[in-house]
N, C-alpha and C positions, 0 to 999 in steps of 0.2 A: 467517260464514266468508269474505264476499266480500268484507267491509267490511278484514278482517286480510288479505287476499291483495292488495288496492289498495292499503295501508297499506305492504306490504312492499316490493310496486314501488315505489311513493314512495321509502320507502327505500334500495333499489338504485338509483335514477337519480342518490339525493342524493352530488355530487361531494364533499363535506365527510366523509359516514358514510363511503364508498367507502376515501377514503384515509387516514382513522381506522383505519378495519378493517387497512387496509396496513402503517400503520406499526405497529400493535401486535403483528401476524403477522412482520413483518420483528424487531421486537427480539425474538420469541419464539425465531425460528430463528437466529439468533446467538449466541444464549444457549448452546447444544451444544457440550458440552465443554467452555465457559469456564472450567473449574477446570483443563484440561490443562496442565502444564507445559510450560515450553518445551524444546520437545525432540520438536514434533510437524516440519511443514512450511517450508522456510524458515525453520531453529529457529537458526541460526545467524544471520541479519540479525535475526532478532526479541529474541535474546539481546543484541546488539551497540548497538538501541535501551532495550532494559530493564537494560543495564548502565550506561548512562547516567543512567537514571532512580535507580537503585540507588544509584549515587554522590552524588546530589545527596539525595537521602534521608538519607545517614547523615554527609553532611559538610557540606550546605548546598548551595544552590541559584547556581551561580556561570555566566552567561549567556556571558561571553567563553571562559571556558576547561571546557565540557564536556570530559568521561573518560569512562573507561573498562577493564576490568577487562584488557583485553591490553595489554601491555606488549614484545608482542615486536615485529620487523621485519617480519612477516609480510604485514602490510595494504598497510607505507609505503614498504617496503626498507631505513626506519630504525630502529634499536634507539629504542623511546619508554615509555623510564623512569615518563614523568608521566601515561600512558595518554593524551595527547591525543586527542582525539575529532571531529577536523573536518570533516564532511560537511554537513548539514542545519544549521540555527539552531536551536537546540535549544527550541521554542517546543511540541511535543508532549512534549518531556519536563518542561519547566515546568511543564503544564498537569496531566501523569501524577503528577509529585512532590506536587502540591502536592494533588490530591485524594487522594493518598494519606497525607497528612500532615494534612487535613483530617478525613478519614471514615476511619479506618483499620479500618473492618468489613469488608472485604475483603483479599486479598492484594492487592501490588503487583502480580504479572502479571493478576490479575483486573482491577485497575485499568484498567491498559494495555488489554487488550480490550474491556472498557466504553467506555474515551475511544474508540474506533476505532469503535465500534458507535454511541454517540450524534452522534460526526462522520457515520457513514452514515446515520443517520436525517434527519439534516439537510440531506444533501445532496439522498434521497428524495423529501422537500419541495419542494426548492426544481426539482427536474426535474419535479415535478407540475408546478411554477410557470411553469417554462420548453417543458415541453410545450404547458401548454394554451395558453400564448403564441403560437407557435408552429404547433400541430396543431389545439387545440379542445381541450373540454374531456373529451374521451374520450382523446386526445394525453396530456394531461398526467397521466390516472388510468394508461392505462395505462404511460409511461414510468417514472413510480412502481414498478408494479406491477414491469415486468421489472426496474427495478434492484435492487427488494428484496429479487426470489427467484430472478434469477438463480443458481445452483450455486457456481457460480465467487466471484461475487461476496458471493454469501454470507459464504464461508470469509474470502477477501480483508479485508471490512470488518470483520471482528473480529477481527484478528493485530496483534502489539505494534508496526507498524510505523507511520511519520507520513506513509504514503501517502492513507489516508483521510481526515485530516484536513487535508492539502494539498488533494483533491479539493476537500472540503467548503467549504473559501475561494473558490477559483480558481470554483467554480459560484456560490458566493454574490454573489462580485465579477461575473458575466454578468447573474446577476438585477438587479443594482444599474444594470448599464451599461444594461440596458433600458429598466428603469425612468428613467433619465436620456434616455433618446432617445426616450421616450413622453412623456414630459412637461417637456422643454426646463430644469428646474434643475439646477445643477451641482452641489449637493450632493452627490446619489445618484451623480455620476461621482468626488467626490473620495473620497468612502466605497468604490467601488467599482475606485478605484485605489488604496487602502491595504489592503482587503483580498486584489487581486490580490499585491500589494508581498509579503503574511505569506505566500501560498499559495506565493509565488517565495522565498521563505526558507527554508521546511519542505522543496518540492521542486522544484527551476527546472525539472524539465519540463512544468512546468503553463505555460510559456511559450507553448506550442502551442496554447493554450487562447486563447490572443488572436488568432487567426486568425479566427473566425468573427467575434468583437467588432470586428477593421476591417473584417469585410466588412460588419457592419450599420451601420455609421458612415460606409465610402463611401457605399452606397447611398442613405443620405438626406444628407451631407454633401459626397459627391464627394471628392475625392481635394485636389485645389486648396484645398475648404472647412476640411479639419484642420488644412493647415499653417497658414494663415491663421488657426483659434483657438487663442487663447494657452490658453485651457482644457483643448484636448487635450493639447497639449505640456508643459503643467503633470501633467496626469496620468501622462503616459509616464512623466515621473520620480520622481515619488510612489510608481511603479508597478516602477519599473527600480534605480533609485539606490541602496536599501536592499542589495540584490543584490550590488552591485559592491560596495560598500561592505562587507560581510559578505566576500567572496575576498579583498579587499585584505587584511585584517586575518588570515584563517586562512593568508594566505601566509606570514605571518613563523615559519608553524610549521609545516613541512615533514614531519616526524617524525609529527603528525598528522592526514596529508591523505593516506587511503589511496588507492591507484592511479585512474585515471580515466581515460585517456585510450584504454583498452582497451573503453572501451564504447561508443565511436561506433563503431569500426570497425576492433577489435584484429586479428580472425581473416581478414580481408577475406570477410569470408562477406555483404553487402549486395550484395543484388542475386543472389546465384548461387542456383542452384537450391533450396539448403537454406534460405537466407531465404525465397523463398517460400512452403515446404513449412512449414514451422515457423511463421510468423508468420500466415498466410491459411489454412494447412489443418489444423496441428495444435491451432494455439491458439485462433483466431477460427472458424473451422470446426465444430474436435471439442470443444475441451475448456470455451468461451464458451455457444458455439451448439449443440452436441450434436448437430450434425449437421441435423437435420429444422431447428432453429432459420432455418438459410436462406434458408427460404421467404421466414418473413414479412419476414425484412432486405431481403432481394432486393427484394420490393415495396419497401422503404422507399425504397431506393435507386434505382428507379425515378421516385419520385414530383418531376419536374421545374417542378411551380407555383414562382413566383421567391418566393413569402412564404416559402418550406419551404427554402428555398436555405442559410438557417442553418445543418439538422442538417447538408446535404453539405459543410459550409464545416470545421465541428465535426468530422466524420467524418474528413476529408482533413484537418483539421490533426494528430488523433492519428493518422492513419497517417503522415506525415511525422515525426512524433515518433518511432515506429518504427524508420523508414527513417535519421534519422538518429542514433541509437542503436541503431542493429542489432547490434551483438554482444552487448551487454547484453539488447535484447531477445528474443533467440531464448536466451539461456544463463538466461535466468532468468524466470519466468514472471509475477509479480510487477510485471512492467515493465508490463504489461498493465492493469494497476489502474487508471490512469489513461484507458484505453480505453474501458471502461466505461457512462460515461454518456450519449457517443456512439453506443455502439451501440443504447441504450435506447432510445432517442429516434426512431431507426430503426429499431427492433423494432416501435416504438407507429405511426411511420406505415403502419408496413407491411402490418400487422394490419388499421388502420383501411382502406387500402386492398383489400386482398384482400376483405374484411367488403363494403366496398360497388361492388367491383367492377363492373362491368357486362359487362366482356370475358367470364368464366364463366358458368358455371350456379351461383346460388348455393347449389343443392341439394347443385354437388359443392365449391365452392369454401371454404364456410365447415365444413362438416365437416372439410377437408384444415388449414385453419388452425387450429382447435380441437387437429386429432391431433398437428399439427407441434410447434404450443405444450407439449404437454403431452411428447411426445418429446424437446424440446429440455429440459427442466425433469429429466423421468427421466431421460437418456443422462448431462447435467449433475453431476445427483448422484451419479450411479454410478461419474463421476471422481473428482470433488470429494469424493466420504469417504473415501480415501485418504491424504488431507491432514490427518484430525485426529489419525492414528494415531502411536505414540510406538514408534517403530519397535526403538528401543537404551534398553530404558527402566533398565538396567544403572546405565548414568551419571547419573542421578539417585541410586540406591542409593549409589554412588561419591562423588558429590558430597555426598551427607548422611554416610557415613562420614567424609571428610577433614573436613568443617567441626565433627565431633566430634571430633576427633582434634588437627587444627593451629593454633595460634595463629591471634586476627584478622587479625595483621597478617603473615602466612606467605603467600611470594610461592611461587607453587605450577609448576609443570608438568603438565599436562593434557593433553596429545597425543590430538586426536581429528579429526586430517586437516585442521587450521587451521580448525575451526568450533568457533567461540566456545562452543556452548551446552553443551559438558563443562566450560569452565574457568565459565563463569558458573552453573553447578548447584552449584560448590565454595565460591561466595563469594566468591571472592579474586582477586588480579590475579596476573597471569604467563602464560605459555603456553600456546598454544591449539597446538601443532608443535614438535617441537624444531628451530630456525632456527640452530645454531650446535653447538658441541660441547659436551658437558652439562657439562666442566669449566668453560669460559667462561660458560655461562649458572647454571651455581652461583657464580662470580665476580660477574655481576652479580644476584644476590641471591635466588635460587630455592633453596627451604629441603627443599620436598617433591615427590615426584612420584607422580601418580596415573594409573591406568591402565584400559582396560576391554580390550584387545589383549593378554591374557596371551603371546599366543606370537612380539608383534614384537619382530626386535631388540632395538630399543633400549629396551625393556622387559627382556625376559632381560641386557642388561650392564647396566642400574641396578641390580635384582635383584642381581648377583653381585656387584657393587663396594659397593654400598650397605648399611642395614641395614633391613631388608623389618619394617612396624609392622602392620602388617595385609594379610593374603590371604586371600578365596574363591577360588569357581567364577567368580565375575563379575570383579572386579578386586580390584588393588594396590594400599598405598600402602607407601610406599619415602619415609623420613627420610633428606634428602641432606646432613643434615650430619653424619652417621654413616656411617663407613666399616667 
């Protein structure tokens, strides 16, 4: 019995079994709800990514000119006939298309959350990698640990969107830059600035992510020493160039460039009380850290040895990310995604700090950290299932009658408050709002209109001017070229 009880600690010390065990518990709990439709949390950006993919599924995979199922003005202020689609480099929907085209054992929205879910596995890894670099090799088990069971991030890492898969570069490209400042070849920096390049394509706020990366390259290069290597400044643009070079190109299509300039600082709400309140207390606070989570951050943040200066570099660069997106990131929570593995990272020191304290008793100090952990993980989920629930699950019903009902190629109206994931339950491109007068928008080429709002407006006058093909208790559909 004593010989199996040595055996097992062996085991638990072993950092390889430790975070084996992690990663197969993190895909377990990912896996929850993966069959949901979209139509649970942020069902409308997630719809808006998987109509992307949808199109390239069933027309070909075309890299300059992603689409998408809306066609109205509602995004761009312009009427966009061709569904232009310009945001991201469409590099997770490639990847989406193409294992769905591949292995089509699954749905396409299963897909999509598996690629999000294997992007989070990986990035898992690679903050073991960067913890233990960093903190030691308890650092890096447990930075693992909190990002794979964080609540929040949970849900986050399996939704159809290319924010995960942005992390999972933008980390991979830190780990390479390491590796390059640990052992002097430039390899691992130009690898490591092609895959910053792909993370800044998927998502340019992973920019922020390069802020620790100069600070560990002053520190052993100095400031004077980078400009002076042509290496760094090769990489900047290896790193940078692709970027510019992707805007240049989506500018000539205006019609396809939904609004932006409303998320640094549309509401002027940066800085005033409600940014606080929302970004440090409701998000980071309650709904990350569940409150008790604090504690051990708090340590993390304490911890001022200049080796550790990394995570606070990391940390203050995505709060600067924040701050300079702040009305995106207080209106949308999702903006947070990227936060993530920064806080990890100071969750793991902090932990590891309170653990070997010496300021406490550790009779009372390590039991408080244990309760806090486990508080922040309960209060966590207790927000976080909220998020997988399909709240209006109507418009699926809806969108499977009209795609019985209307030709493939029947350009639809869907009115469900400008969110995409009623027109994209239908199939079909057209309206996601009615953005004009239903005459004009049956002029530019809107065949059908579908409903789950029996008692709006503009519901009851299509109703009476039109000819009504189907009604329940749930919704309408209404054939507009029938008067």
């Amino acid at each position: 019995m004593s010989k199996i009880i040595e055996q097992l600690k062996r085991l638990l010390k072993n950092e390889y079994f430790l975070i084996s065990i992690i990663l197969i518990f993190a895909f377990l709990a990912r896996l929850y709800k993966i069959n949901n439709p979209i139509a649970d949390w942020h069902s409308w950006r997630q719809a808006d990514t998987a109509s992307v993919t949808k199109i390239y599924v069933e027309e070909g995979i075309n890299l300059l000119y992603p689409r998408y199922h809306d066609i109205s003005s509602i995004q761009t202020g312009i009427f966009n006939p061709e569904g232009l689609r310009f945001v991201e480099f469409p590099v997770f929907n490639v990847i989406h298309a193409s294992l769905y085209n591949t292995f089509a054992t699954f749905s396409l929205e299963v897909w999509g959350r598996l690629l999000s879910i294997f992007s989070s596995l990986i990035s898992t890894y690679i903050l073991y990698l960067l913890g233990k670099r960093f903190i030691g090799k308890w650092g890096g088990i447990l930075s693992a640990f909190f990002f794979a069971f964080l609540p929040f991030n949970i849900y986050f890492s399996r939704v159809i969107l290319p924010e995960p898969l942005a992390v999972s570069f933008a980390l991979f490209s830190m780990w390479l830059f390491v590796k390059f400042l640990d052992g002097e070849k430039s390899l691992p920096l130009y690898l490591s600035a092609i895959s910053f390049a792909i993370a800044m394509l998927i998502k340019p706020f992973v920019f922020f992510y390069g802020l620790p990366l100069f600070y560990l390259a002053v520190k052993k290069y100095g400031l004077k020493g980078l400009f002076k290597d042509k290496r760094f400044l090769l990489a900047v643009d290896i790193a940078l160039v692709p970027f510019f070079v992707w805007r240049i190109w989506i500018n000539q299509f205006p019609a396809g460039i939904p609004f932006w300039k409303w998320a640094f600082n549309g509401d002027k709400i940066r800085f005033r009380p409600a940014f606080w309140r929302w970004i440090f207390v409701e998000r980071l606070g309650r709904l990350i850290l569940g409150t008790w989570g604090l504690i051990p951050f708090s340590f993390g943040l304490l911890k001022t040895k200049k080796e550790n200066y990394f995570n606070l570099m990391f940390f203050f660069g995505v709060v600067l990310y924040a701050v300079v997106f702040a009305t995106a990131s207080v209106r949308h929570d999702y903006y947070q995604i990227t936060m993530i593995p920064a806080i990890s990272l100071l969750l793991a020191q902090g932990t590891i700090n309170l653990w070997q304290t010496k300021n406490f008793e550790n009779w009372l100090a390590r039991p408080l950290l244990i309760f806090s952990i486990a508080m922040m993980l309960m209060a966590g989920a207790y927000q976080a299932k909220e998020y997988y629930k399909i709240n209006r699950p109507e418009i699926i019903r809806a969108g499977a009658a009209l795609d019985r009902i209307a030709p493939k190629d029947a350009i639809v109206i869907a009115p469900y408050n400008g969110d995409t994931a009623f027109l994209y339950q239908t199939g079909r491109r057209g309206w996601p709002a009615i953005d004009d007068s239903i005459d004009r928008i049956i002029e530019k080429g809107a065949s059908f209109y579908v409903s789950v709002d029996l008692n709006h407006p503009d519901t009851q006058m299509v109703e009476e001017r039109f000819r009504v093909v189907e009604k329940t208790s749930e919704y309408i559909i209404v054939d507009l070229r029938t008067q």
